[in-house]
N, CA, C and O of each residue as an XYZ file, in Angstrom:
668
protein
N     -65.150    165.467    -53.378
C     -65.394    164.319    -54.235
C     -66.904    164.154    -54.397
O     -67.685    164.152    -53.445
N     -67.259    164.014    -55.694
C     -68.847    163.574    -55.530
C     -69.125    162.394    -55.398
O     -68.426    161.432    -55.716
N     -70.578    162.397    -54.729
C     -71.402    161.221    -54.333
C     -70.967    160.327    -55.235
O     -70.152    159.470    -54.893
N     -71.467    160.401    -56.570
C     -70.925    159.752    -58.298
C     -69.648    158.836    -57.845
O     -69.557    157.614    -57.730
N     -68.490    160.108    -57.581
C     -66.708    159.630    -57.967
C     -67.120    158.140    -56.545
O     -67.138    156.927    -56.752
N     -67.367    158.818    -55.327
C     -67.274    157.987    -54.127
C     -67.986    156.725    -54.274
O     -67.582    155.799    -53.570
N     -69.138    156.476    -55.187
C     -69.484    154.965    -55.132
C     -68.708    154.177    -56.206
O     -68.400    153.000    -56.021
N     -68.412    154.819    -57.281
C     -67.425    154.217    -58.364
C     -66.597    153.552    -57.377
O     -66.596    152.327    -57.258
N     -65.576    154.678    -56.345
C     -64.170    153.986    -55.781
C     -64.980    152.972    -55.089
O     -65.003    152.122    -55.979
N     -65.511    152.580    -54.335
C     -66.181    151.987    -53.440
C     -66.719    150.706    -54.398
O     -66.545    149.696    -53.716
N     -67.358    150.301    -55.824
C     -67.783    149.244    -56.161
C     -66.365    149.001    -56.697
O     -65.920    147.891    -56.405
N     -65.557    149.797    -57.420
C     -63.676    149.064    -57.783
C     -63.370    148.718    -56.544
O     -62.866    147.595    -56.545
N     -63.467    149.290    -55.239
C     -62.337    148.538    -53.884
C     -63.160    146.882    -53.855
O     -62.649    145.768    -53.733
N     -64.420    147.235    -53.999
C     -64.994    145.668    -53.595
C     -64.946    144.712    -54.483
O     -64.939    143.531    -54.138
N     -64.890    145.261    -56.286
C     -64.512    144.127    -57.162
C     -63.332    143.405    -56.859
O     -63.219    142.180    -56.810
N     -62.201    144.521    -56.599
C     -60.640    144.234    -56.441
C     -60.907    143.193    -55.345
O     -60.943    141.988    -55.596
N     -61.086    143.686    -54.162
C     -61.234    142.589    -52.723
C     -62.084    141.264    -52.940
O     -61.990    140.201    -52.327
N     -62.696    141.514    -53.681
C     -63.730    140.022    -54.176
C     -62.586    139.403    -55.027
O     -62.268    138.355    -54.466
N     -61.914    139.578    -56.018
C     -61.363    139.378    -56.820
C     -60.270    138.312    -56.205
O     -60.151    137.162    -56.627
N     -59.578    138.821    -55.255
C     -58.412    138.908    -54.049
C     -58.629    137.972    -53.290
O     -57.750    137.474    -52.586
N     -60.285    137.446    -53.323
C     -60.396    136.327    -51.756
C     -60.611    135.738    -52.877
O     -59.479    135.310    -53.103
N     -61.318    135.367    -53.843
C     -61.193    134.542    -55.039
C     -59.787    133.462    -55.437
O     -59.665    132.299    -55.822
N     -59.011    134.416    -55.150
C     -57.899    133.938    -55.748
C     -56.879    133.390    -54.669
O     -55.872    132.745    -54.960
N     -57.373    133.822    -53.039
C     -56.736    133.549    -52.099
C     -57.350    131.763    -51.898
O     -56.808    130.951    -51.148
N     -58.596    131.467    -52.785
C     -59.179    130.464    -52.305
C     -58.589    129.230    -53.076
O     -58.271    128.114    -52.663
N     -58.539    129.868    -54.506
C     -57.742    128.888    -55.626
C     -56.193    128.513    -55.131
O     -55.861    127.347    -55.345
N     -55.177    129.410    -54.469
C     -54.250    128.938    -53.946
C     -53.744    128.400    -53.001
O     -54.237    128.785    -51.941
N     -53.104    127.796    -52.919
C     -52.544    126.535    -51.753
C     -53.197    125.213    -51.728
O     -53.523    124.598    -52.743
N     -53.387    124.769    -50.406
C     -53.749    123.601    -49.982
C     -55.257    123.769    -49.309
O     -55.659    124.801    -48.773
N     -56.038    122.483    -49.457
C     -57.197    122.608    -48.361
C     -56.660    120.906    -47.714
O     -55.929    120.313    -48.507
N     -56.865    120.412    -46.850
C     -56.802    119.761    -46.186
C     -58.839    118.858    -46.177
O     -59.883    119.506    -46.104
N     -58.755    117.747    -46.248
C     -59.808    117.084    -46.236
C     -59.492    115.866    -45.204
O     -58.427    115.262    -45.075
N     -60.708    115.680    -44.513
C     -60.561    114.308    -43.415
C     -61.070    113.154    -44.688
O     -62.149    113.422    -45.217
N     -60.470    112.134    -45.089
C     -61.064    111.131    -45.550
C     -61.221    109.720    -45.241
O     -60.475    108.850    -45.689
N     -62.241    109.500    -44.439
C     -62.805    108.106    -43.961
C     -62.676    106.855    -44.980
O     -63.512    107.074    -45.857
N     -62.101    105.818    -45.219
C     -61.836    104.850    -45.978
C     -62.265    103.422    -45.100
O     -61.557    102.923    -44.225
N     -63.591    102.900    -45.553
C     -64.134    101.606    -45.061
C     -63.946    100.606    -46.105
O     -64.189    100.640    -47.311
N     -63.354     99.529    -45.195
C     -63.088     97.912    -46.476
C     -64.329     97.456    -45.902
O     -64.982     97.759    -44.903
N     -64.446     96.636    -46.844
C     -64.920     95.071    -47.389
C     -64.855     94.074    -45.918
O     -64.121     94.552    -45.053
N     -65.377     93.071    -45.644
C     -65.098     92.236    -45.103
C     -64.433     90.730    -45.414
O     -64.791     89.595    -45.097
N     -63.201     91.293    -46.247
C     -62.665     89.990    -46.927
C     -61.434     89.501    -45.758
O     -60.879     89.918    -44.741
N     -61.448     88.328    -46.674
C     -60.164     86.874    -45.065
C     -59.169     87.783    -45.987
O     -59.359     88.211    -47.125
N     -57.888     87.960    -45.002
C     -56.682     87.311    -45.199
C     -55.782     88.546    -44.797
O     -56.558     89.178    -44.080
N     -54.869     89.098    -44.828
C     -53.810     89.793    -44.496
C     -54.523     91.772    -45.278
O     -54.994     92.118    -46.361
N     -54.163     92.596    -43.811
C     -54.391     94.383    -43.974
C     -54.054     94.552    -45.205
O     -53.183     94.030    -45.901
N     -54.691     95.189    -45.363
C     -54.485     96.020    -47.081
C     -53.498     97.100    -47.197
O     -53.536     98.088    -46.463
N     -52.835     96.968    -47.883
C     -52.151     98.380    -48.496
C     -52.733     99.204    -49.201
O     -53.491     98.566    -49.932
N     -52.817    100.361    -49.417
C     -53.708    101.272    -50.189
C     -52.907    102.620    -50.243
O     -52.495    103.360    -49.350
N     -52.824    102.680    -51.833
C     -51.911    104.091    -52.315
C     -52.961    105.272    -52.783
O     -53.441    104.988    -53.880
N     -53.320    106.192    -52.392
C     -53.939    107.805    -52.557
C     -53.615    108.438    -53.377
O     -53.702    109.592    -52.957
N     -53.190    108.440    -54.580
C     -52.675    109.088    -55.591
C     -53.334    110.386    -56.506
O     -54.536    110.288    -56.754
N     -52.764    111.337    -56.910
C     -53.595    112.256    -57.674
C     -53.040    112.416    -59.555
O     -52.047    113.030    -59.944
N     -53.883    111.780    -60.282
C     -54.088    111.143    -61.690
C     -54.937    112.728    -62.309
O     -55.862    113.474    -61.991
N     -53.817    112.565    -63.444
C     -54.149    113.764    -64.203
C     -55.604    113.803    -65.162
O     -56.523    113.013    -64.946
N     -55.634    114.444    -65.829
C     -56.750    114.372    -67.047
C     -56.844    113.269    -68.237
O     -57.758    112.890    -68.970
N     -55.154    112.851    -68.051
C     -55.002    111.594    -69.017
C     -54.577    110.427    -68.239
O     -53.863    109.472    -68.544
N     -55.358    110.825    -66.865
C     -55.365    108.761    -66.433
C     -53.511    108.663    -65.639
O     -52.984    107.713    -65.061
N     -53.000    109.943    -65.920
C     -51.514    109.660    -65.663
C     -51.187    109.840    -64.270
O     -51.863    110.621    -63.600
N     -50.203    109.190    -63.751
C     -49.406    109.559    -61.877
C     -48.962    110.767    -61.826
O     -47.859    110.974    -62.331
N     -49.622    111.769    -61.270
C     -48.744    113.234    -60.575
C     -48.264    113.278    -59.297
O     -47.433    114.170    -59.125
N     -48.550    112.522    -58.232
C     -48.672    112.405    -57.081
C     -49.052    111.588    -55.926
O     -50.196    111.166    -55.752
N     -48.106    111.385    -55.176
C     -48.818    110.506    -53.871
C     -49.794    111.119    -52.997
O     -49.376    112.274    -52.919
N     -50.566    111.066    -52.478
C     -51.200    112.092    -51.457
C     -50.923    111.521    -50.380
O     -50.347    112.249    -49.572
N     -51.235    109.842    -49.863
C     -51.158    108.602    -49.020
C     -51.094    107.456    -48.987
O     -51.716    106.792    -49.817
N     -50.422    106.941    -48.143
C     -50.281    105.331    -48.506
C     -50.222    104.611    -46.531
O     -49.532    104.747    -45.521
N     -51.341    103.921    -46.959
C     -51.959    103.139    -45.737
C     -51.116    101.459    -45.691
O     -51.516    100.431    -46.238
N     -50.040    101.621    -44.969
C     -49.035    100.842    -45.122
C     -47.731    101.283    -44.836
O     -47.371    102.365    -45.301
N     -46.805    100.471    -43.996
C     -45.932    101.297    -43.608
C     -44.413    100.740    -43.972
O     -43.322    101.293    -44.106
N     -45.001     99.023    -44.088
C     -43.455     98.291    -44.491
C     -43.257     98.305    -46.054
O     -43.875     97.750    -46.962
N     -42.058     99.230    -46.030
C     -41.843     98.973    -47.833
C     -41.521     98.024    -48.902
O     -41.585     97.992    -50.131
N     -40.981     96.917    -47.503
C     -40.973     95.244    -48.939
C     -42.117     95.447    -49.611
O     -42.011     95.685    -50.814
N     -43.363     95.405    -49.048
C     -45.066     95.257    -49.472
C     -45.287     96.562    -50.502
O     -46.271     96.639    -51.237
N     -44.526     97.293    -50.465
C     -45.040     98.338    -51.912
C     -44.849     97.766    -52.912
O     -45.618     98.072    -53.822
N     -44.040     96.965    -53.147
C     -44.499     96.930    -54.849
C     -45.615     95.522    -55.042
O     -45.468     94.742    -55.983
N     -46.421     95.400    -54.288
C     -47.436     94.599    -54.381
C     -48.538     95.688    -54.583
O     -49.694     95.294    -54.738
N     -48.198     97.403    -54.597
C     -49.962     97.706    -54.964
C     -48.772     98.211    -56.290
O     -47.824     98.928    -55.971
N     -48.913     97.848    -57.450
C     -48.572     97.490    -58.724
C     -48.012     98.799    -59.304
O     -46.940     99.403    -59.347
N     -49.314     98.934    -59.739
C     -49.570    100.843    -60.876
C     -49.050    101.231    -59.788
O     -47.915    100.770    -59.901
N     -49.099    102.005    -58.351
C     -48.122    102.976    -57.908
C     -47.198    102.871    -57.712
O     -46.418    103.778    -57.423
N     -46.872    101.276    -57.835
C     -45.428    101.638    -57.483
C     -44.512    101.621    -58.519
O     -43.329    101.938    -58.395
N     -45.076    101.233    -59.596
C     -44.479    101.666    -60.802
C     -44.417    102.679    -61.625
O     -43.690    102.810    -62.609
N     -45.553    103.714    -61.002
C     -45.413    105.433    -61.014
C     -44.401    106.220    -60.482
O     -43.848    107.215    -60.951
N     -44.178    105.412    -59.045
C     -43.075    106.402    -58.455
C     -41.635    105.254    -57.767
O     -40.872    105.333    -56.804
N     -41.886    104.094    -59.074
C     -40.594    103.382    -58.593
C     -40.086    103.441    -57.361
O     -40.802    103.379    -56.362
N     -38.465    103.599    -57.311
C     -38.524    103.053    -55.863
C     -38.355    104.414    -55.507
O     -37.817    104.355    -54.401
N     -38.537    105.859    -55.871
C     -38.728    106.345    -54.955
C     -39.897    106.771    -53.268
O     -40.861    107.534    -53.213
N     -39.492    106.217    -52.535
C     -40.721    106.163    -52.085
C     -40.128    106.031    -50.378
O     -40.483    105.256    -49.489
N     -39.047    107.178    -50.373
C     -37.750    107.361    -49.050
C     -38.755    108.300    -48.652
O     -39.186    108.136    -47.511
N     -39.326    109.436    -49.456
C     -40.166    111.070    -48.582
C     -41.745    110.492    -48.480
O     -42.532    111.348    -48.885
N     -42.285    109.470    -48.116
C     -43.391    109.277    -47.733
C     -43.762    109.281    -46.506
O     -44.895    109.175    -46.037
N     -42.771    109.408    -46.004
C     -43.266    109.113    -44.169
C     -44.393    109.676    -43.505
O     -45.368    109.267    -42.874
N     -43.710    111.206    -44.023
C     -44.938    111.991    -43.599
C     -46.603    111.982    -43.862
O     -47.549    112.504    -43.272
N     -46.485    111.185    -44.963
C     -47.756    110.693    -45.597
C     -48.228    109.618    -45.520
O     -49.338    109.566    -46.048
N     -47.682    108.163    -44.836
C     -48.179    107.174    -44.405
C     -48.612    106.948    -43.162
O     -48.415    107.647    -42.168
N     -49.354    105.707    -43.271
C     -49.773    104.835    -42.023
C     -50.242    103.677    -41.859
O     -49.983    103.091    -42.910
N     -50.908    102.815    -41.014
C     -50.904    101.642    -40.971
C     -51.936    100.906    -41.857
O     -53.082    101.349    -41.927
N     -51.560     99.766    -42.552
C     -52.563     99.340    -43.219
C     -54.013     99.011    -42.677
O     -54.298     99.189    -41.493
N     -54.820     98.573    -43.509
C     -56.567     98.546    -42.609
C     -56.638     97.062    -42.697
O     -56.233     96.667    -43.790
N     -56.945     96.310    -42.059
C     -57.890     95.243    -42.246
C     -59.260     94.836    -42.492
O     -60.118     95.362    -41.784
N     -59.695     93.817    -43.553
C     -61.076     93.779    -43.830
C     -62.068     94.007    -42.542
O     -61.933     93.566    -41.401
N     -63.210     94.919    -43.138
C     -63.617     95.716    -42.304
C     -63.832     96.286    -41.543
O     -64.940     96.421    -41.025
N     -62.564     96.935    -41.164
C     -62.166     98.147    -40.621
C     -62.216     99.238    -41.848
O     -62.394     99.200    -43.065
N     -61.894    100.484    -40.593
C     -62.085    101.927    -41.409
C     -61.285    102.321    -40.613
O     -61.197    101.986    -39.432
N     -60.207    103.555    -41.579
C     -59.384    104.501    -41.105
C     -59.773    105.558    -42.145
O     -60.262    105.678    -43.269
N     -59.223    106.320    -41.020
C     -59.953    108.095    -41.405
C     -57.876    108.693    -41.595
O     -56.983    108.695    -40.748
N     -57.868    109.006    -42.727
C     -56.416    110.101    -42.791
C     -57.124    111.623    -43.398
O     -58.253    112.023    -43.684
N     -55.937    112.087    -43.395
C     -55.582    113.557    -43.654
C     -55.591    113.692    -45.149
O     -54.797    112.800    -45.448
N     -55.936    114.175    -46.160
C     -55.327    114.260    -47.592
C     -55.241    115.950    -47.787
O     -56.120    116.787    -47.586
N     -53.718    116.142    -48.298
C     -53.699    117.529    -48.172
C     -53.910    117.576    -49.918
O     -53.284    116.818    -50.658
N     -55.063    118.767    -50.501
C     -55.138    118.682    -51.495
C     -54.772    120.460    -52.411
O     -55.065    121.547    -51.914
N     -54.176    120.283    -53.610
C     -53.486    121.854    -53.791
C     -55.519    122.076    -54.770
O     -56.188    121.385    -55.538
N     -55.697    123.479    -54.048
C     -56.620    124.380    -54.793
C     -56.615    124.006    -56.182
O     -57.331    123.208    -56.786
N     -55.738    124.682    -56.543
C     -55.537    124.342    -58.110
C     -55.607    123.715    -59.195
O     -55.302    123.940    -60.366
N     -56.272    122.493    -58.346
C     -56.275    121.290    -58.709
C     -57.771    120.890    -58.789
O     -58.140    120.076    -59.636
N     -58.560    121.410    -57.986
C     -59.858    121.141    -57.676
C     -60.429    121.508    -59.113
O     -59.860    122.298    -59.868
N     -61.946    120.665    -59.490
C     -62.435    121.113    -60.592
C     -61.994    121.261    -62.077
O     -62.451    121.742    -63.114
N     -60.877    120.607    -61.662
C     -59.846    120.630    -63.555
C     -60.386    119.011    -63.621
O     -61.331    118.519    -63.005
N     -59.748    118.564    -64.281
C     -59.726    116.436    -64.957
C     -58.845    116.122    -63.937
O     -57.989    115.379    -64.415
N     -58.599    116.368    -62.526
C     -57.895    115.490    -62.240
C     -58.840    114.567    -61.372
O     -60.059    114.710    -61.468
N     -58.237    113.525    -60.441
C     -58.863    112.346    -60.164
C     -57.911    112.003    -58.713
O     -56.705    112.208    -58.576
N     -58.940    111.380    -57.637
C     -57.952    110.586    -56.781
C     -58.492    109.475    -56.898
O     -59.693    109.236    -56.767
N     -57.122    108.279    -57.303
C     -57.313    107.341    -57.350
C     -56.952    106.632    -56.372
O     -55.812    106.814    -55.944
N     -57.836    105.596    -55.720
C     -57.333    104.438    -54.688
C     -56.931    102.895    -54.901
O     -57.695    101.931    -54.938
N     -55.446    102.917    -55.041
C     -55.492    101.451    -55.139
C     -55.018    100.733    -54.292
O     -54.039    101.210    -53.718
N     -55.376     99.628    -53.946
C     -55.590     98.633    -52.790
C     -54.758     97.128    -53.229
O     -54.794     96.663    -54.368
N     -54.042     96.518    -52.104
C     -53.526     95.331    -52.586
C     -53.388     94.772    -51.132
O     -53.107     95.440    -50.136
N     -53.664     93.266    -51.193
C     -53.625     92.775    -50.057
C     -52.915     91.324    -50.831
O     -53.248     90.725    -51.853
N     -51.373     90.992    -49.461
C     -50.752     89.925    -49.888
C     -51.604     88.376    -50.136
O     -52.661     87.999    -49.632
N     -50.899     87.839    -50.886
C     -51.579     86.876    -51.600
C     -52.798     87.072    -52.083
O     -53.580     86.134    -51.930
N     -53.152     87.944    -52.576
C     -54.827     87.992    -53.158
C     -53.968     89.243    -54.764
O     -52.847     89.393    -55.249
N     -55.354     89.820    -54.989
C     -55.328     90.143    -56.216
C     -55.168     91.655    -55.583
O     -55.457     92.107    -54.475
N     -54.443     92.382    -57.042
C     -54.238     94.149    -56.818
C     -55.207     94.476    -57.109
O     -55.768     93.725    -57.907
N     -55.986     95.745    -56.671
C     -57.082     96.271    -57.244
C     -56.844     97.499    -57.797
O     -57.431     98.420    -57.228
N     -55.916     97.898    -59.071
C     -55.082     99.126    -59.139
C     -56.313    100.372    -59.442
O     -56.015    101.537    -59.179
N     -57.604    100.065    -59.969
C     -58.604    101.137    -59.672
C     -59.582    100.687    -58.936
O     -60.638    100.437    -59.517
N     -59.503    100.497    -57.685
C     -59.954     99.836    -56.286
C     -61.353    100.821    -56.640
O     -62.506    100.452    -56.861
N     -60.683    102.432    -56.595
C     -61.953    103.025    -56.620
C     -60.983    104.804    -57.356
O     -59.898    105.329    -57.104
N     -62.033    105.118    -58.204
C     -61.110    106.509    -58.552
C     -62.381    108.229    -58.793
O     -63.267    108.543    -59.588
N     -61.750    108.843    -57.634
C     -63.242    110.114    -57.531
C     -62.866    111.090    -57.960
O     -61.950    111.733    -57.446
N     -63.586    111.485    -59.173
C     -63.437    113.085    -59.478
C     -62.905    113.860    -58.181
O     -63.298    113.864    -57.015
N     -61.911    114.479    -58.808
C     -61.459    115.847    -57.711
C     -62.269    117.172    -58.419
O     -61.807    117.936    -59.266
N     -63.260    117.191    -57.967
C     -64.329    118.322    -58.061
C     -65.023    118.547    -56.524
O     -64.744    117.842    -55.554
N     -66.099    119.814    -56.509
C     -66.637    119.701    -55.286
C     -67.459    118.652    -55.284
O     -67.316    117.794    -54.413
N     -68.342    118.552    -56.141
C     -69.488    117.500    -55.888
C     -68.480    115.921    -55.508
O     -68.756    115.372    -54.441
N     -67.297    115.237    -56.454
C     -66.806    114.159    -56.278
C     -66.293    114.490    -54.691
O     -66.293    113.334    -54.266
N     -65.909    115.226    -53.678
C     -65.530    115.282    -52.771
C     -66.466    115.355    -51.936
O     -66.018    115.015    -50.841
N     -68.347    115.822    -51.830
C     -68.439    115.786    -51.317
C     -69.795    114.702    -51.086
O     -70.734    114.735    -50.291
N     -69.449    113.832    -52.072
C     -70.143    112.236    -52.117
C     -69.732    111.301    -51.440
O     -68.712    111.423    -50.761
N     -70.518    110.048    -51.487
C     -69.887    108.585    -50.988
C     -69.637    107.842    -51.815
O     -70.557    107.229    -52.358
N     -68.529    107.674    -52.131
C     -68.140    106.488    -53.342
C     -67.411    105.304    -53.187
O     -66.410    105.113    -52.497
N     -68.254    104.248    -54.172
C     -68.259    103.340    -53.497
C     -67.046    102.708    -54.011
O     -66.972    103.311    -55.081
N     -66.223    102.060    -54.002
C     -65.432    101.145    -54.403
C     -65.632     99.915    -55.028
O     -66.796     99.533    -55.148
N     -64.437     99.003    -55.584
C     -64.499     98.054    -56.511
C     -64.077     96.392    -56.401
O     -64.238     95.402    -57.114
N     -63.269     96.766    -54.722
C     -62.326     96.040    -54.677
C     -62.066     95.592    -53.210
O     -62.836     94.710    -52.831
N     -61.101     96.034    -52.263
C     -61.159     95.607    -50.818
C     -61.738     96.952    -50.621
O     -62.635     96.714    -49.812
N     -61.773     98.132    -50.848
C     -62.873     99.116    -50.141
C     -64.245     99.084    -50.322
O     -64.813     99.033    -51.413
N     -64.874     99.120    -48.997
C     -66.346     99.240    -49.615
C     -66.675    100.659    -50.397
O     -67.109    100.878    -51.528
N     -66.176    101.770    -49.016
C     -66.419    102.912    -49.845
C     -65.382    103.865    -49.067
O     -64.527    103.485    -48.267
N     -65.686    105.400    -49.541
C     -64.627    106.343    -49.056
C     -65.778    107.474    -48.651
O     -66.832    107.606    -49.274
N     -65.363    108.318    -47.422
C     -65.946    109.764    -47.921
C     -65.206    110.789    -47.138
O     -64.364    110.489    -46.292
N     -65.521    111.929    -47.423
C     -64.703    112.935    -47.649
C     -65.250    114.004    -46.341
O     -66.425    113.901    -45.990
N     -64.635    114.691    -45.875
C     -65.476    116.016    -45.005
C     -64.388    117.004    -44.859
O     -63.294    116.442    -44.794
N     -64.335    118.134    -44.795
C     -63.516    119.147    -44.411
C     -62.728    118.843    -43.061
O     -63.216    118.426    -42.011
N     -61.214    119.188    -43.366
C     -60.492    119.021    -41.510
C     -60.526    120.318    -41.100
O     -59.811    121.257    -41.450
N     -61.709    120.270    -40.079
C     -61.818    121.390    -39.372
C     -61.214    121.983    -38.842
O     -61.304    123.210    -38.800
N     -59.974    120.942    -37.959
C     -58.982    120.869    -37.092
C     -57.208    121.059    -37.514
O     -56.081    120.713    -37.160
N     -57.966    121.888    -38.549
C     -56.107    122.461    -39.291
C     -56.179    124.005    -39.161
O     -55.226    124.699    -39.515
């Protein structure tokens, strides 16, 4: 084989293999730790729905919901009128609501595929007897929107984002 033929095969094996982790990166899930700090407002833990909102503002998805008793879902409004009453397969995706100023840190499992297109995670927040905040706060799903501090509108002060190292 000549020198010539042998670097040809050799820059095709490495386009192909570049090509290959490329595409191994766009598929599946990445997992993100996301820290969520409220406000210091009176009155009863917040509920807060994690949702992933398409290019036209629309519901594709729950990601999380910080709240665990389901009478209180249909007090955060817009989600729960996205995914009506289904809302039996969340378990795995909830937890306890926050109280004004406190911070809880969850899990958001997010699909590749998704990153860098128009979509959006939106946070909306509702705390009984007070007002819904159905775009509490809503962050580009891009790298840069993930790897900012954004601030919120409503009972969150702000959110931020870091890689779960620990998956």
């Amino acid at each position: 084989m000549s020198c010539l033929h042998k670097i040809s095969l050799l820059v095709l094996t490495l386009v192909v293999a570049g090509s290959s982790a490329s595409f191994a990166q766009q598929s599946g899930t990445t997992q993100y730790k996301c820290m969520i700090q409220m406000t210091n407002y009176m009155g009863e833990k917040a509920y807060i729905a994690v949702s992933l909102m398409n290019g036209k503002g629309v519901y594709e998805k729950t990601l999380y919901v910080l709240g665990s008793d389901k009478k209180w879902y249909p007090d955060v409004k817009e989600w729960y009128k996205a995914v009506g009453k289904k809302t039996t397969n969340i378990s795995a995706i909830s937890g306890a609501s926050v109280a004004g100023g406190d911070r809880s840190v969850i899990v958001l499992e997010i699909d590749n595929s998704k990153l860098n297109k128009e979509y959006k995670l939106r946070f909306e927040s509702a705390v009984e007897d007070k007002e819904d905040h159905a775009k509490d706060l809503e962050i580009p799903l891009t790298t840069e929107g993930l790897s900012a501090k954004s601030e919120g509108t409503g009972y969150i002060r702000y959110v931020r984002f870091s890689p779960n190292t620990s998956n």
